[in-house]
C-alpha positions as CSV (number, residue, x, y, z in Angstrom):
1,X,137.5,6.6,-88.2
2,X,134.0,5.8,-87.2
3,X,133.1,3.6,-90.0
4,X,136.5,1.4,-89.5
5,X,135.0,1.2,-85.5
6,X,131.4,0.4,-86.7
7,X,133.0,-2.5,-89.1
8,X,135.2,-3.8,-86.1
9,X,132.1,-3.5,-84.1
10,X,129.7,-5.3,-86.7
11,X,132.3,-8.4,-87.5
12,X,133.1,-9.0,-83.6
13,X,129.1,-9.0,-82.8
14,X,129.1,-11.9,-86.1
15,X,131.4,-13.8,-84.7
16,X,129.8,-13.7,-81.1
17,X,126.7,-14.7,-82.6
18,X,128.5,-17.8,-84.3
19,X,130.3,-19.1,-81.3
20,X,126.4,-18.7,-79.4
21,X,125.2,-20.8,-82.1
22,X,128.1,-23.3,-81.7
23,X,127.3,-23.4,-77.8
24,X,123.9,-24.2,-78.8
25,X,124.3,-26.8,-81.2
26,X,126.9,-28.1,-79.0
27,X,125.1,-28.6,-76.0
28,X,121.8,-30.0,-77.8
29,X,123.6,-32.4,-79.0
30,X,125.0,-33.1,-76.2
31,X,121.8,-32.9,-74.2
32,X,119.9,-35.7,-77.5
33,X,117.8,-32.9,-78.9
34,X,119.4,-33.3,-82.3
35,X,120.3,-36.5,-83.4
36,X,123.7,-37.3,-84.8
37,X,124.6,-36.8,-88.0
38,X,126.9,-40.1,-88.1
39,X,123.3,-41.4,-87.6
40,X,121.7,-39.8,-89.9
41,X,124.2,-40.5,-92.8
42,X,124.3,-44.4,-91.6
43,X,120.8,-44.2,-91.9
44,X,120.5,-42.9,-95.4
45,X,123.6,-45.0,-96.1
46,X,121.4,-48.4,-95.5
47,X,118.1,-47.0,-97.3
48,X,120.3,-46.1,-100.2
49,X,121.9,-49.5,-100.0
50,X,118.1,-51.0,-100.0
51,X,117.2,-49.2,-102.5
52,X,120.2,-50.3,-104.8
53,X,119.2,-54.0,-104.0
54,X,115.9,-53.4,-104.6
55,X,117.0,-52.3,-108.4
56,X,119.1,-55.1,-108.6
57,X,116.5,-57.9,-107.7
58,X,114.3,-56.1,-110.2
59,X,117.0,-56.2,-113.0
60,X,118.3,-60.0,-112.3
61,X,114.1,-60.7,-112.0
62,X,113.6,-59.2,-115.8
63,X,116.6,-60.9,-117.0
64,X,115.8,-64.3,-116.0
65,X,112.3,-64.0,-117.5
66,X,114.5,-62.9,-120.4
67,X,116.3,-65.9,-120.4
68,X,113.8,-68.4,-119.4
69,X,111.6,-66.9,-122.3
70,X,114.1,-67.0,-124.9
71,X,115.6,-70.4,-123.6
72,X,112.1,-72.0,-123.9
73,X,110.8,-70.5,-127.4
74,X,114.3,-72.3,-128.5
75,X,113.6,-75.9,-126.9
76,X,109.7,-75.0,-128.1
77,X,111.3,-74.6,-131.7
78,X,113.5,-77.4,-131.2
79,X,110.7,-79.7,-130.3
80,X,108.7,-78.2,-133.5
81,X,111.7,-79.2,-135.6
82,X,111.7,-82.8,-134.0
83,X,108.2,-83.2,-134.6
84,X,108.1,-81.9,-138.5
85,X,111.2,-84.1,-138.8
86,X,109.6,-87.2,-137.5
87,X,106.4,-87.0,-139.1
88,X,108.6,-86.6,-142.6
89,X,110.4,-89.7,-141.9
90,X,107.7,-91.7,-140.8
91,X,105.9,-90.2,-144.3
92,X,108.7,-91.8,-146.0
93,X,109.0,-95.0,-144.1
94,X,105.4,-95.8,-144.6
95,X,105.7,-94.7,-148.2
96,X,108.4,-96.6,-149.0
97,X,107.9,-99.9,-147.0
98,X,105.1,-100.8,-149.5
């Protein structure tokens, strides 16, 4: 009979100390002590947001590199090819014009 008192006893002091510790919290948040966690979780909201942008300007940065690079080896081999194909018809022009 004692023990079933000292358990009754034991979980009524818990929850006393819980709803203390919701008066607490309650009131510094009320009172600004603790700031709000809507404003905490917008705040980590935006930096997340940054940081995904950040990775993103990054990425599209690397890809047009990419793009330039490979676009300009192929006008750079293009030109090449004009050049080698000019010089061979000139070649042959000359050659044969005698």
């Amino acid at each position: 009979m004692q023990l079933f008192f000292d358990d009754a006893r034991a979980e009524e002091l818990e929850q006393l100390k819980q709803a203390n510790e919701l008066k607490r919290m309650k009131q510094e948040f009320e009172e600004g002590k603790v700031p709000s966690t809507a404003a905490e979780e917008l705040q980590h909201a935006k930096a997340a947001i940054a940081e995904e942008r950040q990775k993103l300007t990054e990425i599209g940065k690397v890809g047009l590199f990419l793009y330039n690079t490979v676009r300009n080896n192929k006008l750079l081999y293009l030109f090449h090819i004009y050049k080698v194909y000019s010089r061979r018809t000139e070649c042959f022009r000359v050659s044969h014009s005698r």
